[in-house]
N, C-alpha and C positions, 0 to 999 in steps of 0.2 A: 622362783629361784631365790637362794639365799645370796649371793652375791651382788651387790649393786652395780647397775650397770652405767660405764661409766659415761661422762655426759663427750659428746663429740666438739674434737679441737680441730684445728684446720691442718697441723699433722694427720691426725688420724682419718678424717675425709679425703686427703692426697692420698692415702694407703692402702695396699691394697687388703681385702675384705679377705672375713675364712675361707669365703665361698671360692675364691679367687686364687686360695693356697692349696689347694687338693692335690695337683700333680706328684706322680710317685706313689700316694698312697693304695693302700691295697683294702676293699671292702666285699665283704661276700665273695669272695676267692678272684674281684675284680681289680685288677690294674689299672690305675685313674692316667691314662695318658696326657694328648695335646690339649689344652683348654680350645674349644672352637671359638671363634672370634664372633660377636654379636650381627656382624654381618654378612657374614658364611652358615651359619644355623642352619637350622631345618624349623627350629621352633623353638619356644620358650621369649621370655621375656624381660623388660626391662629389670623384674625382680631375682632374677635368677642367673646363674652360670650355668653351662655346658663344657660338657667333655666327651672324648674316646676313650673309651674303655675297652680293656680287652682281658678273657679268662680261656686259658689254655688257645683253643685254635678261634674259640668265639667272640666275634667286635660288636658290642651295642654305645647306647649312649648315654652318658650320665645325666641329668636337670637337678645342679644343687639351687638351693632356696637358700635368699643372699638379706638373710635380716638387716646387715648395714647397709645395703643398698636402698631399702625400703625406708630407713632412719634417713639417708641419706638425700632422698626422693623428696620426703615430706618437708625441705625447708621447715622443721621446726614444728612443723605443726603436731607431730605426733611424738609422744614421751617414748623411751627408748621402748617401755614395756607395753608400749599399745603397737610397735612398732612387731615386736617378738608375735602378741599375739596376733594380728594381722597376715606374718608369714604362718607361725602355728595352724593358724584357720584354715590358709588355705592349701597349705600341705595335706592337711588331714583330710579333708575333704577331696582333694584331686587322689590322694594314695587310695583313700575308701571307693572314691569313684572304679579306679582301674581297677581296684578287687573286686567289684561289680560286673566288670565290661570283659575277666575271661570267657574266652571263647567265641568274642565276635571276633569276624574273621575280615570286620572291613576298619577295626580300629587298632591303632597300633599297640601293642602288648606290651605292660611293665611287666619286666623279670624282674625285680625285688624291689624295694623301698624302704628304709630306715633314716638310721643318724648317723654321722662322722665328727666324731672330734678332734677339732684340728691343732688345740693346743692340750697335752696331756694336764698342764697346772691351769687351765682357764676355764671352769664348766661353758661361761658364755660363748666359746669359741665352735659348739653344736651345730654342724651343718645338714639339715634333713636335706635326704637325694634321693628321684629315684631312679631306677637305669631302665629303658626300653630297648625293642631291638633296633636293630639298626640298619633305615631306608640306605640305599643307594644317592639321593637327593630327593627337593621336591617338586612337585609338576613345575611351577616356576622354573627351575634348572633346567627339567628335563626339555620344554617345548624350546627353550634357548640351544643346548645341545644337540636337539635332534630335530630332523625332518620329518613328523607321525601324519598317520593319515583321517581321516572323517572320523572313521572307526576307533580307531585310539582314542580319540576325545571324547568317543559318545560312551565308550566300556568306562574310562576314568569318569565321568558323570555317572555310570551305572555305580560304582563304585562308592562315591563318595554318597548317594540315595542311599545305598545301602546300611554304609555306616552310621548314618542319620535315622532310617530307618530303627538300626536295633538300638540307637540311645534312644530313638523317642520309646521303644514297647517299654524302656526299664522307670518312663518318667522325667528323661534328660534331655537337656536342650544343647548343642556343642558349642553356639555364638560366636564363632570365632573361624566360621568355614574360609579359608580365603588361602592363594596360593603356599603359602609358605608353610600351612596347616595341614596339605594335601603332599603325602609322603609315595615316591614311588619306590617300589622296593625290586620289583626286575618282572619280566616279560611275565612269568610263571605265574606270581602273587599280584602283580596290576598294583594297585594304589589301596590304601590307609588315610582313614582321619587320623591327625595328631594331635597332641598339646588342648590339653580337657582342662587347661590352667581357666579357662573363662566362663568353662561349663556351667550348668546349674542346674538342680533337680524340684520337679515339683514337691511345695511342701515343706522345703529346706531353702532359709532365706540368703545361703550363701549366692554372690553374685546376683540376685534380682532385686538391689538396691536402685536400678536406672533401666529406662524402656529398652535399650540395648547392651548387653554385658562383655562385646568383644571390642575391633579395633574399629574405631569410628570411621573410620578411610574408607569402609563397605558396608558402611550400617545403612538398614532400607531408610530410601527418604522420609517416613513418616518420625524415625526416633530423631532426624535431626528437626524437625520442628516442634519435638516435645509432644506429640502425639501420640498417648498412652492408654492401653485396653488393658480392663483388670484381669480379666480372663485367662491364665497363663498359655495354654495354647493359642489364641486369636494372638496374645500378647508374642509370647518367646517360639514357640510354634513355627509362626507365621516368618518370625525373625531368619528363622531357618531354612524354611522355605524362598525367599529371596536370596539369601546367601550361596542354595545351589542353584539357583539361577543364573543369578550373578557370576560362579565360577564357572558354570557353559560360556558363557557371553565370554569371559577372559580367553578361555582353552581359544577360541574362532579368533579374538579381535586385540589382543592383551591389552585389555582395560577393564575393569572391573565397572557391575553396571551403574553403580551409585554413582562417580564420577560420571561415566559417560552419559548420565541425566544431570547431572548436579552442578558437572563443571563446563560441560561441551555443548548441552542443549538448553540446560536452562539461564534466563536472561538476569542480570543480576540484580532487579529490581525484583524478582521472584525467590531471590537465593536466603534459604534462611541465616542469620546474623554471624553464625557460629563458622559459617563458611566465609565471609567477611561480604554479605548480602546485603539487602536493605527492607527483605519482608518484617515489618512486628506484629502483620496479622494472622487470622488463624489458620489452622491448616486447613478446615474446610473449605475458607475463601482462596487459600494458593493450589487448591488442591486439581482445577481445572488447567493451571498451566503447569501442573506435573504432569498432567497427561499428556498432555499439547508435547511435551520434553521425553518424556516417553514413546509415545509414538516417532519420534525423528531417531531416539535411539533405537529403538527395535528396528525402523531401516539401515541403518547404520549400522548394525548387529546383521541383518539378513545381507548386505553387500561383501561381505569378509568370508559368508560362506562357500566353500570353494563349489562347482558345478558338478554335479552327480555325475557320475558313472557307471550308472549300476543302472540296466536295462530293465524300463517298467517300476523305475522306482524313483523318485523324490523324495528326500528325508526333510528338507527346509522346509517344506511345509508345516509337518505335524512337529518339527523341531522347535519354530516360529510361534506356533500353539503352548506349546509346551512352559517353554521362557517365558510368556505371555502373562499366563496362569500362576506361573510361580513368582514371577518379578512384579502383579498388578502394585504401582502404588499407591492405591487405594487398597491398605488392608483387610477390607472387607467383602474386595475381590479377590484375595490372593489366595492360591489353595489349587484343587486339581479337581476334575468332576468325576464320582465313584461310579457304579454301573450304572445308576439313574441318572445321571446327569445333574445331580447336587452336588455344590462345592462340598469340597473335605481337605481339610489337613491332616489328611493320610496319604505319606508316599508310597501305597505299596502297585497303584498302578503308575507313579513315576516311576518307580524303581523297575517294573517289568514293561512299559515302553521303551524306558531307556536301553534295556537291555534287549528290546526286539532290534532299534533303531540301529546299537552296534551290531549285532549279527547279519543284518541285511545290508549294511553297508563294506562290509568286510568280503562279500561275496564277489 
């Protein structure tokens, strides 16, 4: 850009961002309405705004990409123009991703994506956005709202397989599976992955700068003690596979299962630093009282399960299995066994247990 951009004053930090001024304006025949409040969302993040938008009788959602916020973030460390490129990067990369991912039917759909200028005299005033459709809430909301039963949980699991499923055949990892990511849209359509802002595709070094690329509050225990596989599948893969695990364990218990190991079972001389622990050894050395922490979770997981009612049938069982395989914290256990009985990180018999498990509990 030929304009220099200017350096930030403690006015301009108090003010509010382009990203933050959208309301009113009118893009691709859309009407930028309420800005959503960062803790009302559905998704997106610290770098970015949200809105409601609406075109004729149709309501989806905006995600503008908030460069001053990302200046803003960096206390200084980043020059305005590393700051620019940074949102650039990853706009382009999420926009290319979702023009990749039409037609899967378990990820949520961007209807367009461009620029908005929000000051007509300012070139730097360019706000990239893109608009999706637009959930009803997300499973977090919904299990709050409403009373669902076995079935519901195990279909929203089949669900969210699925959509993990068709990012992994295109090469994509989502990292970022966790409730507020998991979009219900109504009875009809079941649930959607969202917000591919953390994603990463094999090959392409966006986001696979750290053994984990989403929100560390669910990262498997191995990325918090720095234990890192170069392998992008055993590595990012594997990452993902814990994460629908993790969100079965939440839909039964609402706690996600990294905490429910990390905060509730493991002892704090085990806990690595970053948690405010006191381990500085390796993860192979801590990696027997993960277990030890893991197994009292998975009881703790299996108590929250409500009691069958379905004549001649038990789902806790092979549900119990299931979480097992996909949560091992030992990476090298994690994964699901193919018709032979060899581990794989392929969900395509996660994705079709999970979808027998709702069908016979529904019954």
């Amino acid at each position: 850009m030929s304009q220099q951009v200017p350096a930030q004053t403690e006015d301009s930090k108090n003010s509010p961002t382009y990203a933050q001024q959208l309301q009113g304006m009118t893009i691709d025949g859309w009407l930028i309405g309420e800005r959503v409040s960062k803790t009302d969302r559905d998704s997106g993040g610290i770098f970015s705004e949200a809105y409601f938008v609406t075109r004729d009788s149709d309501k989806a959602f905006l995600k503008a990409m908030d460069f001053q916020a990302v200046l803003r973030q960096s206390d200084g460390d980043l020059t305005a123009l590393q700051a620019w490129e940074l949102m650039l990067g990853a706009f382009n990369f999420e926009s290319r991703l979702h023009d990749r991912c039409k037609g899967m039917d378990r990820v949520v759909r961007s209807l367009a994506h461009g620029y908005i200028q929000v000051d007509s005299n300012n070139e730097l005033s360019v706000v990239p956005y893109l608009i999706f459709e637009l959930a009803d809430h997300d499973v977090r909301t919904h299990l709050k709202l409403n009373a669902v039963d076995v079935s519901w949980r195990l279909a929203t699991a089949h669900h969210i397989a699925t959509g993990l499923r068709q990012l992994h055949g295109i090469g994509v990892v989502h990292q970022d599976v966790k409730p507020s990511n998991v979009l219900y849209f109504d009875a009809r359509r079941g649930s959607k992955l969202g917000d591919l802002g953390s994603a990463a595709q094999q090959g392409v070094d966006h986001n696979l700068a750290h053994p984990f690329g989403g929100d560390w509050r669910y990262a498997p225990p191995d990325a918090w003690y720095g234990h890192r596989r170069s392998d992008f599948t055993e590595q990012h893969v594997s990452n993902d596979f814990f994460l629908l695990g993790s969100m079965i364990v939440y839909m039964f218990t609402k706690v996600s299962m990294a905490p429910l190991i990390l905060e509730k079972h493991l002892q704090p001389e085990h806990r690595p630093t970053a948690l405010g622990g006191q381990w500085d050894g390796t993860f192979a050395d801590v990696l027997p009282y993960l277990e030890h922490a893991f197994a009292a979770a998975m009881l703790e997981f299996y108590s929250h399960l409500p009691e069958p009612n379905y004549a001649g049938f038990d789902y806790r069982e092979e549900l119990m299995t299931l979480v097992s395989s996909l949560c091992a914290v030992d990476p090298s256990k994690r994964g699901y066994p193919d018709g032979m009985g060899r581990r794989t990180l392929r969900l395509d018999r996660v994705q079709t247990n999970l979808d027998l498990l709702a069908k016979k509990t529904s019954k």
